[in-house]
TORVEXTOR-499991 format. One record per residue: y, z, x of N, C-alpha, C in turn. Coordinates in Angstrom, 1 decimal. Atoms other than C-alpha are relative to their C-alpha. Example, Ala and Ser with C-alpha at 12.3 -4.5 7.8 and 13.67 -1.06 7.14 Angstrom:
BEGIN
NODE    n_c2    n_c3    n_c1   ca_c2   ca_c3   ca_c1    c_c2    c_c3    c_c1
NODE    -1.2     0.0     0.9    -4.5     7.8    12.3     1.2     0.0     0.9
NODE    -1.1     0.0    -0.9    -1.1     7.1    13.7     1.1     0.8    -0.8
***
This chain:
BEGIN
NODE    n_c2    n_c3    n_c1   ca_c2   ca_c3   ca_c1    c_c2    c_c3    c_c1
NODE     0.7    -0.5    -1.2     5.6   -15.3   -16.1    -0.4     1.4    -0.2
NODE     0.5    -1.5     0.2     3.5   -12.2   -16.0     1.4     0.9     0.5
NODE    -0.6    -1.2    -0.1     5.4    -8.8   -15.7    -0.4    -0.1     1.3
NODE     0.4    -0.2    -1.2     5.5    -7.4   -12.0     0.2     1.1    -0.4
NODE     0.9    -2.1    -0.2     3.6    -3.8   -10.9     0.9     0.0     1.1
NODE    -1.2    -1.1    -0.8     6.1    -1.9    -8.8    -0.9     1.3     1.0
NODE     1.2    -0.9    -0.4     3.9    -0.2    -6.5     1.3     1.0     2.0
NODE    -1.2    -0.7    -1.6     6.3     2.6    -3.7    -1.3     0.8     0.3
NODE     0.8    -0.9    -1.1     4.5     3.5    -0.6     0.8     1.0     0.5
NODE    -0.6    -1.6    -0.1     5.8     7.1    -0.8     0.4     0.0     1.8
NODE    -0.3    -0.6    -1.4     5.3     7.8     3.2    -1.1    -0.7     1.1
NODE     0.5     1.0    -1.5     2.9     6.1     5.2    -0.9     1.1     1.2
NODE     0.2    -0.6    -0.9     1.0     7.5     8.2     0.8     0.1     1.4
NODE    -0.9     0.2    -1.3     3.2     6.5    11.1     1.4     0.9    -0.2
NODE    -1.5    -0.5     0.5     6.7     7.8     9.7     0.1     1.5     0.4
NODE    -0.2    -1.4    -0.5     7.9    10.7    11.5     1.1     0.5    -0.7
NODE    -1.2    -0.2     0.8     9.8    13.2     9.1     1.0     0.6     0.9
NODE    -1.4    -0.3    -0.5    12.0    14.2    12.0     0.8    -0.9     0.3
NODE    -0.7     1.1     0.0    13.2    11.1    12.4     0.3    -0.9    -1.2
NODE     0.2     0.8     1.3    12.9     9.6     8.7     0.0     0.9    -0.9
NODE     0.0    -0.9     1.6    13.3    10.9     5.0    -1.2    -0.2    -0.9
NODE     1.1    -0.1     0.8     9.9    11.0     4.4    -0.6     0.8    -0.2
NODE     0.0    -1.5     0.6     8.2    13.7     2.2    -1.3     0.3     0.5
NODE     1.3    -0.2    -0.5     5.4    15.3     3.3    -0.5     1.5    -0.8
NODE     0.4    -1.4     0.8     5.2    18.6     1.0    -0.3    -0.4    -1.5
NODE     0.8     0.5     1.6     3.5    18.0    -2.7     1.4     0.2    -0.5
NODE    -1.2    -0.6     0.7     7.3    19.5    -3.7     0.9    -1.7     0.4
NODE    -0.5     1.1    -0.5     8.7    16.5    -1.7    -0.2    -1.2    -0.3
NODE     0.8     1.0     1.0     6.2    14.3    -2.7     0.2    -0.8    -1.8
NODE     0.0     0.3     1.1     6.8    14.6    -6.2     1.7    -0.6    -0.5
NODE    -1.9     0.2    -0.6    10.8    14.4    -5.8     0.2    -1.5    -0.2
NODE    -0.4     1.1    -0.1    10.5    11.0    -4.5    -1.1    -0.7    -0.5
NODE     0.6     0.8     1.1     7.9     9.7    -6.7     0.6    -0.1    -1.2
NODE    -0.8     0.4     0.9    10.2    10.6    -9.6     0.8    -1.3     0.5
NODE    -1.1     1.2    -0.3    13.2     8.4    -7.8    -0.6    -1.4    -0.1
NODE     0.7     1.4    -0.4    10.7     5.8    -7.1    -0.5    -0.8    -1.6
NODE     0.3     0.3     1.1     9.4     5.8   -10.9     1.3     0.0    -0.9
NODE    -1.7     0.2     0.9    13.0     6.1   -12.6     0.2    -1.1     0.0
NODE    -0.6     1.8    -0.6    13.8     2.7   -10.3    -0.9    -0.4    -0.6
NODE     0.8     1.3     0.1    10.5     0.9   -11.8    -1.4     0.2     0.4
NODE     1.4    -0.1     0.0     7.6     1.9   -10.2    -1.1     0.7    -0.9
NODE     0.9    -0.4     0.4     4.7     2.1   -11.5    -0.9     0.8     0.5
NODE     0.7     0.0    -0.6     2.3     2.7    -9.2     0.6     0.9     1.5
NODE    -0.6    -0.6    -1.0     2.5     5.2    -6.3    -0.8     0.5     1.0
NODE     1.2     0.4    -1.0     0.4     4.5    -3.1     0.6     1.4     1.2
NODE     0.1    -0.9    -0.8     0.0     7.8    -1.2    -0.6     0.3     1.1
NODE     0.9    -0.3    -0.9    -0.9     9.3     2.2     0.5     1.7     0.0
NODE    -0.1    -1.4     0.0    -1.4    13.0     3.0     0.4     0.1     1.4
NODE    -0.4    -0.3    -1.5     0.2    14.6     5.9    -0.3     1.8     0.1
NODE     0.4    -1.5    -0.3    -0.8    18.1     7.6     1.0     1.1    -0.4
NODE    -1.2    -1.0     0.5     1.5    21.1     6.3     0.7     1.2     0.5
NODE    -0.9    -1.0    -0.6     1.9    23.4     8.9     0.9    -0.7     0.8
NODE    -1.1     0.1    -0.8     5.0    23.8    10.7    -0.2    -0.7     1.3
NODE     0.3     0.9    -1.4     5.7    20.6    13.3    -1.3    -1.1    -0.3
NODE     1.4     0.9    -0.4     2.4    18.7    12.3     0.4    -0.5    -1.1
NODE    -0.1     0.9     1.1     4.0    16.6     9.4    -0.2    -1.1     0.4
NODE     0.6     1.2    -0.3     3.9    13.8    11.5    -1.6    -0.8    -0.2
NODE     1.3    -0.1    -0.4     0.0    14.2    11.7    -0.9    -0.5    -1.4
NODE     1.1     0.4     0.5    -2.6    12.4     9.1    -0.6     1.4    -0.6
NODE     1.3    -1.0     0.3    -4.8    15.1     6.5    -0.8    -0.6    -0.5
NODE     0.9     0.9     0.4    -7.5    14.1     4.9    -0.6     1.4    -1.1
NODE     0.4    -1.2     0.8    -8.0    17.7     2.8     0.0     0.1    -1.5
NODE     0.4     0.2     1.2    -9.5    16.9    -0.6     1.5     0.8    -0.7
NODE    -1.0    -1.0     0.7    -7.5    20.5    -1.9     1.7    -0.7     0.1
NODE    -1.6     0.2    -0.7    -3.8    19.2    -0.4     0.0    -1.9    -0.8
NODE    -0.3     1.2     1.1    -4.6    15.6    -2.5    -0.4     0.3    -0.9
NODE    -0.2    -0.4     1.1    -5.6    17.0    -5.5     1.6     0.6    -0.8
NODE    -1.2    -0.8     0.2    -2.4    19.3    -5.4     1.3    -0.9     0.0
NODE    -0.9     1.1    -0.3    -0.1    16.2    -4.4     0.1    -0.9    -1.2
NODE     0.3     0.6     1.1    -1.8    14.2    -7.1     0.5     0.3    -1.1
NODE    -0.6    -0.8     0.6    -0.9    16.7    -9.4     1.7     0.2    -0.2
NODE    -2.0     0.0    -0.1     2.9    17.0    -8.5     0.3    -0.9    -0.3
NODE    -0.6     1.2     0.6     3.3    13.4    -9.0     0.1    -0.1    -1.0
NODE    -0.1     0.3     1.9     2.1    13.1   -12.4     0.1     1.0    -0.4
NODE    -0.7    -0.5     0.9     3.6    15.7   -13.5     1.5     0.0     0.0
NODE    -1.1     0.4     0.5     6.8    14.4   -12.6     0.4    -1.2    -0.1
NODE     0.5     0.8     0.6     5.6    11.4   -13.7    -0.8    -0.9    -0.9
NODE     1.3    -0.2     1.1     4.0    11.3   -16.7    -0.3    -1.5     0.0
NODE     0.9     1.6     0.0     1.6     7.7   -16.6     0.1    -0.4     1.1
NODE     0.4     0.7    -0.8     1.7     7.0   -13.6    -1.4    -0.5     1.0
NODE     1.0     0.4    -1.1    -0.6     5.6   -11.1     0.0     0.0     1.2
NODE     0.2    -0.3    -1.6    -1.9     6.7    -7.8    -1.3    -0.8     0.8
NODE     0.1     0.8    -0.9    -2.7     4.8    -5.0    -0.7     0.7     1.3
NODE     0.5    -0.7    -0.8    -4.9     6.5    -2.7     0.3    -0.4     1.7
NODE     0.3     0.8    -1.2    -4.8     5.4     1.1    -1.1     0.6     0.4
NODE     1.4    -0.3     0.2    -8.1     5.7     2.7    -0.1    -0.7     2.0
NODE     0.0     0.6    -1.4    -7.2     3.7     6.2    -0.2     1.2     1.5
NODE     1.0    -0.9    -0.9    -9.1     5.6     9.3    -0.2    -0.7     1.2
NODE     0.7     0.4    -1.1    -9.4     4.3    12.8    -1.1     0.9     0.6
NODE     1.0    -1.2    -0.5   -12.8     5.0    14.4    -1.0     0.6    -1.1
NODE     1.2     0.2     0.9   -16.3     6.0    13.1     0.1     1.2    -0.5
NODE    -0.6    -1.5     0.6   -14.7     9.7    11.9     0.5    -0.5    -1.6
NODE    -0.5     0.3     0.9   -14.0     8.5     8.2    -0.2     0.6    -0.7
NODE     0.0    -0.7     1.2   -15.4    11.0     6.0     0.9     0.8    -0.8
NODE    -0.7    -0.2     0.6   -12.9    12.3     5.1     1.3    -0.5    -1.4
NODE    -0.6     0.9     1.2   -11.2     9.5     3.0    -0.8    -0.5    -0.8
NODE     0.9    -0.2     1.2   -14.1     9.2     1.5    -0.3     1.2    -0.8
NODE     0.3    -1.7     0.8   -14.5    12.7     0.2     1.5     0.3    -1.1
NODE    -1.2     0.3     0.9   -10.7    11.8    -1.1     0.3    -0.3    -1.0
NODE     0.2     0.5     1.2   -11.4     9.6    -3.1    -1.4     0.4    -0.8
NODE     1.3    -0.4     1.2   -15.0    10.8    -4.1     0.5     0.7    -1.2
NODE    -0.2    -1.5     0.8   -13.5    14.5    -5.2     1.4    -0.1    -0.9
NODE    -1.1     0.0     0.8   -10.0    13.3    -7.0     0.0    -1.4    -0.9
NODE    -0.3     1.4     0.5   -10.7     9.6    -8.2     1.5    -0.5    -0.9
NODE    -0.9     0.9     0.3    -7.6     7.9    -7.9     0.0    -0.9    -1.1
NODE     0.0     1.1     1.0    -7.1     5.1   -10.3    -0.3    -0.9     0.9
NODE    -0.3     1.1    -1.4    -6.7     3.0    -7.1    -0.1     0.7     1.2
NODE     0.1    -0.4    -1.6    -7.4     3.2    -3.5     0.0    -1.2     1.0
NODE    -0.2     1.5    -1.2    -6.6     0.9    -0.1    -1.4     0.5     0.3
NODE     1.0     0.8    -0.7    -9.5    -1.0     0.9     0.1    -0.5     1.2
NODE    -0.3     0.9    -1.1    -8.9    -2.3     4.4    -1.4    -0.8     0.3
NODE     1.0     1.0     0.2   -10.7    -5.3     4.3    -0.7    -0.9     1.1
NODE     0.8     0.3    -1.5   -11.2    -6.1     7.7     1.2     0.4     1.4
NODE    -0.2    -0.4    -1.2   -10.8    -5.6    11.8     1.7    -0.6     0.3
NODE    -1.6     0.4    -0.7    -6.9    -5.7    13.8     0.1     0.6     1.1
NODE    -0.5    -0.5    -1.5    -6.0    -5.7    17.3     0.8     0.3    -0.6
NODE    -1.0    -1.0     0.5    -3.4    -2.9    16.4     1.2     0.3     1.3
NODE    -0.2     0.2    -0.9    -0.9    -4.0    19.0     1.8    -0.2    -0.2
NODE    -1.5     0.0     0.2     3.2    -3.9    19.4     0.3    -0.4     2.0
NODE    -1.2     0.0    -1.3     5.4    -4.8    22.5     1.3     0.4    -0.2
NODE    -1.2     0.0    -0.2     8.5    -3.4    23.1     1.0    -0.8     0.9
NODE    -0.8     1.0    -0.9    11.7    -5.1    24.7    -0.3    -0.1     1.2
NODE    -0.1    -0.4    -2.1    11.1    -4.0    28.3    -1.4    -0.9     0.1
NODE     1.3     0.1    -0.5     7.3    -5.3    28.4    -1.2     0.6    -0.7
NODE     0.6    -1.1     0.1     5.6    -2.0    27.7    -0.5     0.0    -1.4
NODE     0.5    -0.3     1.1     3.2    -1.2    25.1     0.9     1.0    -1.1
NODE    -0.8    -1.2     0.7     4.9     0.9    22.2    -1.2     0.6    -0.7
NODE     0.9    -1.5     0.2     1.7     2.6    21.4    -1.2    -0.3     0.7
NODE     1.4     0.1    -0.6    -2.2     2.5    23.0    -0.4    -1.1    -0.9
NODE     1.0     1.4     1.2    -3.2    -1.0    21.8    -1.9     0.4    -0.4
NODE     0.7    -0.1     0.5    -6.2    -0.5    19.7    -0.5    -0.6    -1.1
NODE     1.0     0.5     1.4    -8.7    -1.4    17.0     0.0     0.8    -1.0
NODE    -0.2    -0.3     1.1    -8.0    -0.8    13.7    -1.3    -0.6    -0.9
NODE     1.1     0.3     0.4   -11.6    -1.1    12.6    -0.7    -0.2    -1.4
NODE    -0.1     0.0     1.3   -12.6    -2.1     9.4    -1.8    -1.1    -0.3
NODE     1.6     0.8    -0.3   -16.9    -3.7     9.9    -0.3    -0.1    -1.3
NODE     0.8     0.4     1.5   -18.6    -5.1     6.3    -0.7     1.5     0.1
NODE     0.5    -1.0     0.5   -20.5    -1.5     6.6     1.0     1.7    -0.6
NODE    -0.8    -0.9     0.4   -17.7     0.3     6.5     1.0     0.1    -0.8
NODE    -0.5     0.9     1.0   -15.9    -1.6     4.2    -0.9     0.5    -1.4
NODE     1.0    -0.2     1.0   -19.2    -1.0     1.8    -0.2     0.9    -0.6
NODE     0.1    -1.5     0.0   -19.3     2.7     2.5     1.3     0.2    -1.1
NODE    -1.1    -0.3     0.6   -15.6     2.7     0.8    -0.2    -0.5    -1.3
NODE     0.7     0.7     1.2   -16.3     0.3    -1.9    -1.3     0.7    -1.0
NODE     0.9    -0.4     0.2   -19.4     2.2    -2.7     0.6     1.1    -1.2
NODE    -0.6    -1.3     0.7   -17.4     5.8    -3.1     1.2    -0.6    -1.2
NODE    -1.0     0.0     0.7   -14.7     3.6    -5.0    -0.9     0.0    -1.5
NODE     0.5    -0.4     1.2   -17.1     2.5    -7.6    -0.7     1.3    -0.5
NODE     0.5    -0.9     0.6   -18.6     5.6    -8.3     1.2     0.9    -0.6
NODE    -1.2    -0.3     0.5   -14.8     7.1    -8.7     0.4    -0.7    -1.1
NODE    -1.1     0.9     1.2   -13.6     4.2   -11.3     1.0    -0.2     1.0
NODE    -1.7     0.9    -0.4   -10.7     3.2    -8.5    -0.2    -0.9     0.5
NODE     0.0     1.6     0.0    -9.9    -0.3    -8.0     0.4    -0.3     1.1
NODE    -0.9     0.1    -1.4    -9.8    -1.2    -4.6     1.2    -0.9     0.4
NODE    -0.9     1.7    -0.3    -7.0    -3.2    -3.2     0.0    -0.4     1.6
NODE     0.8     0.8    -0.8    -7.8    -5.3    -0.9     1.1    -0.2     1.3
NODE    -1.4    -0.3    -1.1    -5.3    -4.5     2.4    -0.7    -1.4     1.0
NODE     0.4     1.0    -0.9    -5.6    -8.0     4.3     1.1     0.1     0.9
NODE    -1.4    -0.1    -1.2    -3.5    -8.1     7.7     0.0    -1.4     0.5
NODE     0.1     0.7    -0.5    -4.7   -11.3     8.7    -0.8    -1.2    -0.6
NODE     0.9     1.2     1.0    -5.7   -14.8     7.0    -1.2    -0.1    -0.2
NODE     1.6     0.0     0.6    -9.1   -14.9     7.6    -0.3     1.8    -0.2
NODE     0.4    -1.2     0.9    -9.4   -11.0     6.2     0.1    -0.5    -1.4
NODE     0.1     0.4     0.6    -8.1   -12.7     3.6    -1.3    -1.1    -0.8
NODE     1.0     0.4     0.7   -10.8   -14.9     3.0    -1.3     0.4     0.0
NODE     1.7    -0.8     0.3   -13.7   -12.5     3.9     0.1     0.6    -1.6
NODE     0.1    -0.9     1.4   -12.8   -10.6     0.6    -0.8    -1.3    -1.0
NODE     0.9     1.1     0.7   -14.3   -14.1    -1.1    -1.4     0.6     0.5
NODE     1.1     0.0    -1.0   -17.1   -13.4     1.3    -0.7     1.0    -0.7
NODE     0.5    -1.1     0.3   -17.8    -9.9    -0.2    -0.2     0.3    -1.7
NODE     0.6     0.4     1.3   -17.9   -11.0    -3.4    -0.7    -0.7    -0.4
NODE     0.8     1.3    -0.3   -20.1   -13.8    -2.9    -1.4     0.6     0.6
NODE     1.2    -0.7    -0.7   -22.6   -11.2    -1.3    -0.3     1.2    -0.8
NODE    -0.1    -1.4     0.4   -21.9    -8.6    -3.7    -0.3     1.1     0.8
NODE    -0.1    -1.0     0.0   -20.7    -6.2    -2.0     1.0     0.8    -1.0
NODE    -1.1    -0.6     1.1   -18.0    -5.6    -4.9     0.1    -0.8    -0.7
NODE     0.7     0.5     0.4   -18.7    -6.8    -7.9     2.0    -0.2    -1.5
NODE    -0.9    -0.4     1.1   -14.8    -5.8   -10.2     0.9    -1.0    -0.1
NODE    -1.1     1.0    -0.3   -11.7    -6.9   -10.4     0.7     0.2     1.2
NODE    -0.5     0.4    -1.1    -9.9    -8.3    -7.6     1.7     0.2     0.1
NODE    -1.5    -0.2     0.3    -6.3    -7.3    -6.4     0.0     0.2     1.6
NODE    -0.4    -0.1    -2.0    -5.4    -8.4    -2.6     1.7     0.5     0.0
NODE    -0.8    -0.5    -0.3    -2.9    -6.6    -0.7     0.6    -1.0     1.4
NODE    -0.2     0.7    -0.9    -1.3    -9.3     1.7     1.4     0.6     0.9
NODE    -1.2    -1.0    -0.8     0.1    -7.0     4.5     0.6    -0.9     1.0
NODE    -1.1     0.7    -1.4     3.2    -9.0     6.9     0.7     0.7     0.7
NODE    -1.2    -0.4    -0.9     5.1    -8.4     9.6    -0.6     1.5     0.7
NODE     0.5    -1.2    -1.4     2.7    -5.9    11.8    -0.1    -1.0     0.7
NODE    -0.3     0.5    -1.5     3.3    -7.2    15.0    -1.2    -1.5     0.7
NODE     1.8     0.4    -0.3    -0.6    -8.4    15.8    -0.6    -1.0    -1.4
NODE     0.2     0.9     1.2    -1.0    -9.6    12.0     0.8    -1.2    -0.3
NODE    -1.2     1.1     0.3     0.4   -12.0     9.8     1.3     0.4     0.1
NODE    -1.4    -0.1    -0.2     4.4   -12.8    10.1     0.5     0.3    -1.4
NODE    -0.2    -0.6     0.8     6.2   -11.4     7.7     1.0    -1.5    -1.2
NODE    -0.5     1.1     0.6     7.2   -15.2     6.3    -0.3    -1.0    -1.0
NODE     0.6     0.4     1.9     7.5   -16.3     2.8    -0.5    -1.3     0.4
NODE     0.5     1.2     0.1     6.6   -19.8     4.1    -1.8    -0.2    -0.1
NODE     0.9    -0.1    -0.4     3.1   -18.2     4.9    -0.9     0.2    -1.6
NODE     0.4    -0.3     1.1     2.6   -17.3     0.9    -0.7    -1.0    -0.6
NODE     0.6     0.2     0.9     1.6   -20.2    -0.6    -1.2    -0.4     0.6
NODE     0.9     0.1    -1.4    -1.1   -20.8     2.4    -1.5     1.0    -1.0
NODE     1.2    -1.2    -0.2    -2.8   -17.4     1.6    -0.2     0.0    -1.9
NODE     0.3     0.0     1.1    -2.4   -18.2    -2.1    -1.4    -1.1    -0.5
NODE     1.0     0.7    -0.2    -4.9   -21.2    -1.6    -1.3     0.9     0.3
NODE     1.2    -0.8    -0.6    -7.4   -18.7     0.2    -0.6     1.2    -0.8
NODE     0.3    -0.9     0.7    -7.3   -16.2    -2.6    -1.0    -0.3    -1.2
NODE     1.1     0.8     0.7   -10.1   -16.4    -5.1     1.0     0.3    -1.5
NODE    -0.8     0.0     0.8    -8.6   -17.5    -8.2     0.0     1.0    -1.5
NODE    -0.7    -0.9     1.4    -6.9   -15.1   -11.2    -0.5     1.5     0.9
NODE    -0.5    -1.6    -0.7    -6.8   -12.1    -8.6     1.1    -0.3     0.3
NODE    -1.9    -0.3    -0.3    -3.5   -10.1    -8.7     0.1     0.0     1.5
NODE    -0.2     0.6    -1.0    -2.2   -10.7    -5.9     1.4     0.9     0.5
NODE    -1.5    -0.3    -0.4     0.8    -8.4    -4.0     0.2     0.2     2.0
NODE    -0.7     0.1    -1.7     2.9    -8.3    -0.6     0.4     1.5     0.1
NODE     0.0    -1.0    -0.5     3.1    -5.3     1.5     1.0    -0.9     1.3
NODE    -1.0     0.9    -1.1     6.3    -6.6     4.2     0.8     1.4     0.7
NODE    -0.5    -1.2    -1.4     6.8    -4.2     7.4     1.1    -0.9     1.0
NODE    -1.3     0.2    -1.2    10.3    -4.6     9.2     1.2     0.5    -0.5
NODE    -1.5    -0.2     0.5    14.0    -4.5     8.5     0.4    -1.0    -1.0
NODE    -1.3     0.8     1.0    16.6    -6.2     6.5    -0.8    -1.3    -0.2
NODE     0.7     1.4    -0.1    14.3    -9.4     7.4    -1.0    -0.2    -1.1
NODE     0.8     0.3     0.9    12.0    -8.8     4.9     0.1    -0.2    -1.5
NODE     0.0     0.3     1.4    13.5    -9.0     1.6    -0.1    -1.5    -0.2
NODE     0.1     1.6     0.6    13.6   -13.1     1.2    -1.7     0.5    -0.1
NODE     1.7    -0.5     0.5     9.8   -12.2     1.6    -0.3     0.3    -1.4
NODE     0.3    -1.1     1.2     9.6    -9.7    -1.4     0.6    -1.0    -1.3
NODE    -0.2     0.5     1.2    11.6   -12.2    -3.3    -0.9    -1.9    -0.5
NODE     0.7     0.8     0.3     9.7   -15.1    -2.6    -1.5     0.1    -0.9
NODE     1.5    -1.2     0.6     6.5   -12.8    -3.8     0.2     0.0    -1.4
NODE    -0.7    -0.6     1.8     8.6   -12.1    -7.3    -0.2    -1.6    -0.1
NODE     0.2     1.3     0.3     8.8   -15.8    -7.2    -1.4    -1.0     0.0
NODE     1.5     0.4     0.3     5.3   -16.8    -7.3    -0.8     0.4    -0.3
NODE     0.9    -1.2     1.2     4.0   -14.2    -9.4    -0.7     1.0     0.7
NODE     0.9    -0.9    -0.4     2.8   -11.8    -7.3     1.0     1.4    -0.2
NODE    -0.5    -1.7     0.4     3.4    -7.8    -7.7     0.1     0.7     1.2
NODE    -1.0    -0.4    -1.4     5.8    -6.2    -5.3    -0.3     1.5     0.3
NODE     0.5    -0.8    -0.7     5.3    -3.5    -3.2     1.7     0.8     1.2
NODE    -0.5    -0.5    -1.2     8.0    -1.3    -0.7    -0.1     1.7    -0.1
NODE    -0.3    -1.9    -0.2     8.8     2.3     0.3     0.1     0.2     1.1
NODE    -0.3    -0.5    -1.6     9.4     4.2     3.3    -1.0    -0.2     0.6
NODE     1.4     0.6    -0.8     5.6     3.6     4.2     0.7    -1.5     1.2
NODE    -0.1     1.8    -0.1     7.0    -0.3     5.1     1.5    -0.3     0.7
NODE    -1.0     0.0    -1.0    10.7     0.0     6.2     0.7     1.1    -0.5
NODE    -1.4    -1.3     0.5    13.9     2.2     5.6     1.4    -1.1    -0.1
NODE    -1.4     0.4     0.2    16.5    -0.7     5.3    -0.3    -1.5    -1.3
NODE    -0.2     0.8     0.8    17.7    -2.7     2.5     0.4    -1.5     0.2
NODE    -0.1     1.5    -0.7    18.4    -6.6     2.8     1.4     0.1     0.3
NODE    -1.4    -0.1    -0.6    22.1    -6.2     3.2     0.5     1.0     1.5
NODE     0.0    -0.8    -1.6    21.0    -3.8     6.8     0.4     1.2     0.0
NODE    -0.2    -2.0     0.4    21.7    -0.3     4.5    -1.2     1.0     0.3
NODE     1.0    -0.9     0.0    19.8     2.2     5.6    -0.2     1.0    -0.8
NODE     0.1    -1.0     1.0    18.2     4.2     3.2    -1.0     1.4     0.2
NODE     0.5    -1.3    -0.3    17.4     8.0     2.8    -1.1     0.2    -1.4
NODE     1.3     0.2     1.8    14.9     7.4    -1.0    -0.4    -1.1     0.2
NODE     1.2     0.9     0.8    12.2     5.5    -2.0     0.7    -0.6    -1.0
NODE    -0.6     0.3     1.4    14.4     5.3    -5.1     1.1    -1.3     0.3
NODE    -1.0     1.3    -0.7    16.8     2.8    -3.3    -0.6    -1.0     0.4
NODE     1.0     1.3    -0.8    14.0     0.7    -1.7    -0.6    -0.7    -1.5
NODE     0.4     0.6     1.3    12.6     0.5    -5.5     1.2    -0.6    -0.8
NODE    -1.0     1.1     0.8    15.8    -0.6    -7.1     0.3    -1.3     0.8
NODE    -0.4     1.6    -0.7    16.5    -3.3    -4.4    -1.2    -0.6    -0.3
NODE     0.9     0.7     0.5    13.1    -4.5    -5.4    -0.4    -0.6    -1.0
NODE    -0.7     0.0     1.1    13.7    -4.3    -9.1     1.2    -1.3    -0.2
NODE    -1.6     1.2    -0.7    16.9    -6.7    -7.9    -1.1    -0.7     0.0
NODE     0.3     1.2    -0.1    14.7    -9.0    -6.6    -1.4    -0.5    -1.2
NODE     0.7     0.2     1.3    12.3    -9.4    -9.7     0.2    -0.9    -1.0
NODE    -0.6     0.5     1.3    14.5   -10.1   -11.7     1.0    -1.1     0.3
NODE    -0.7     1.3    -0.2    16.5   -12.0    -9.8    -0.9    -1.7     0.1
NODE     1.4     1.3     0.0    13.0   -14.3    -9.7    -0.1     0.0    -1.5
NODE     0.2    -0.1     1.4    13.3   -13.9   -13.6    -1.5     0.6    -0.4
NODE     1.1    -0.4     0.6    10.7   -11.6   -13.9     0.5     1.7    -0.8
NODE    -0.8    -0.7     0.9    11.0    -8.7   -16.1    -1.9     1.5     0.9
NODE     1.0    -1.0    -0.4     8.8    -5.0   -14.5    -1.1     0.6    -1.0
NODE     0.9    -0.8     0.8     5.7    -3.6   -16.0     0.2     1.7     0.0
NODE     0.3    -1.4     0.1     5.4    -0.2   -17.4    -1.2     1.0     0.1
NODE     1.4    -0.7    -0.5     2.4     2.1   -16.3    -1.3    -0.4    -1.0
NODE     1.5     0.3     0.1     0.1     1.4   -18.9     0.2    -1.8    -0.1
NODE    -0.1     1.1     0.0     1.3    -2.2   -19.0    -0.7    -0.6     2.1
NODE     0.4     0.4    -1.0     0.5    -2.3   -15.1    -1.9     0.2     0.0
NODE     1.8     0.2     0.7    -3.6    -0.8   -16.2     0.1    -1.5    -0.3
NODE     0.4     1.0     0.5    -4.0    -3.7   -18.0     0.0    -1.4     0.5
NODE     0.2     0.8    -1.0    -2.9    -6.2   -15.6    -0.8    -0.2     1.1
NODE     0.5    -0.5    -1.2    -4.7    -4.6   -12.7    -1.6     0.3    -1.0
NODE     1.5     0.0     0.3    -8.1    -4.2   -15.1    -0.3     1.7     0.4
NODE     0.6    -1.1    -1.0    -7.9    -0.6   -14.0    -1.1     0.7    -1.1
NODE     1.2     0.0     0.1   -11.2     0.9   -14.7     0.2     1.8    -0.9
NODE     0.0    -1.2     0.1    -9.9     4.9   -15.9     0.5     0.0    -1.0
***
């Protein structure tokens, strides 16, 4: 069975660092991309966050501050691979395109289509302003566009089965013409369930010999997920982006912990992890 790509979602946009051990300074950044690459990963899917004092919570989108981030990883990562995020609610996106224009990633998230962006809490009560998480074939195109002219390979962020099969759709119309590598995101609330029974479903709908990996948002619930994923050849994915607890209900303060329990289940699928340029080659990357 193919090797599996090891891909740590460093930090995420939701993750608040006063509540969570997630990094938000290029110094921080690079820190736990080492931990994350020591464990295995290859691949190291980034978001930017604002840098003055109190606004780490907050989304940037400032070319200079991902350049500089970019930079800190791979240098305490020599080969690795970055992972741009690029996700934007609302018709304000230029900025993740200007991201990836002015640094070209190797890779960058494609969100591949539209999500009622929706949570309930215990009581009733919304736990955030339900919204649209907007993702239209033009704006889809717009990203796709800037990716090929970068050389990065989009990956293809599906939340929901039929997103999953529009990406057939967009290749069938050319709007993207490369290699193929879906991201089958579970366990947001509004999307799909975060249940390995749901895998070999969305493996039917995938167009055939694209890589294929799981993105699994929750707790402790999600590792049979991650290992059923190792078990049917697809290329695994965690980090603090996705949860903070290990299958046994440890909460962890590294990326480097979330990558070895992943590493675990790999191998416990008898698969053996790829090494950075060993992940290129699988992934077709284009740099």
């Amino acid at each position: 069975m193919d090797k599996a790509v090891v891909t740590c979602a460093l930090n995420g946009v939701l993750t608040n660092p006063k509540q969570h051990h997630v990094p938000v300074t290029p110094e921080e950044m690079a820190r736990e991309a080492k931990a994350a690459f020591n464990a295995g990963a290859s691949v190291m899917h980034m978001h930017l966050r604002q840098q003055e004092p109190d606004k780490g919570h907050m989304p940037s989108w400032d070319v200079n501050l991902s350049k500089e981030v970019q930079q800190a990883i791979r240098e305490a990562c020599p080969g690795v691979i970055i992972n741009h995020t690029t996700g934007v609610s609302g018709p304000n996106y230029q900025g993740a395109l200007d991201c990836v224009r002015e640094t070209k990633p190797e890779m960058a998230a494609c969100n591949a289509g539209s999500l009622n962006y929706l949570k309930v809490k215990a009581d009733g009560s919304w736990a955030w302003p339900p919204h649209v998480f907007d993702n239209a074939p033009d704006k889809i195109q717009k990203y796709l566009d800037v990716m090929k002219v970068a050389k990065s390979l989009p990956e293809f962020e599906c939340f929901d089965v039929g997103i999953v099969r529009s990406v057939a759709m967009y290749k069938q119309n050319g709007m993207y013409s490369g290699p193929l590598e879906y991201n089958f995101v579970m366990g947001v609330a509004s999307g799909m369930p975060a249940d390995p029974d749901l895998l070999p479903i969305l493996l039917k709908l995938k167009l055939p010999d694209a890589n294929w990996s799981v993105t699994a948002i929750g707790r402790e619930e999600i590792w049979p997920l991650h290992l059923r994923c190792a078990e049917l050849g697809g290329h695994l994915r965690t980090g603090l982006e996705d949860t903070f607890y290990l299958g046994d209900g440890t909460k962890v303060t590294s990326n480097g912990q979330l990558i070895e329990g992943i590493v675990a289940c790999a191998r416990k699928a008898g698969r053996e992890i790829a090494s950075p340029d060993e992940a290129r080659k699988i992934l077709k990357l284009m740099h």
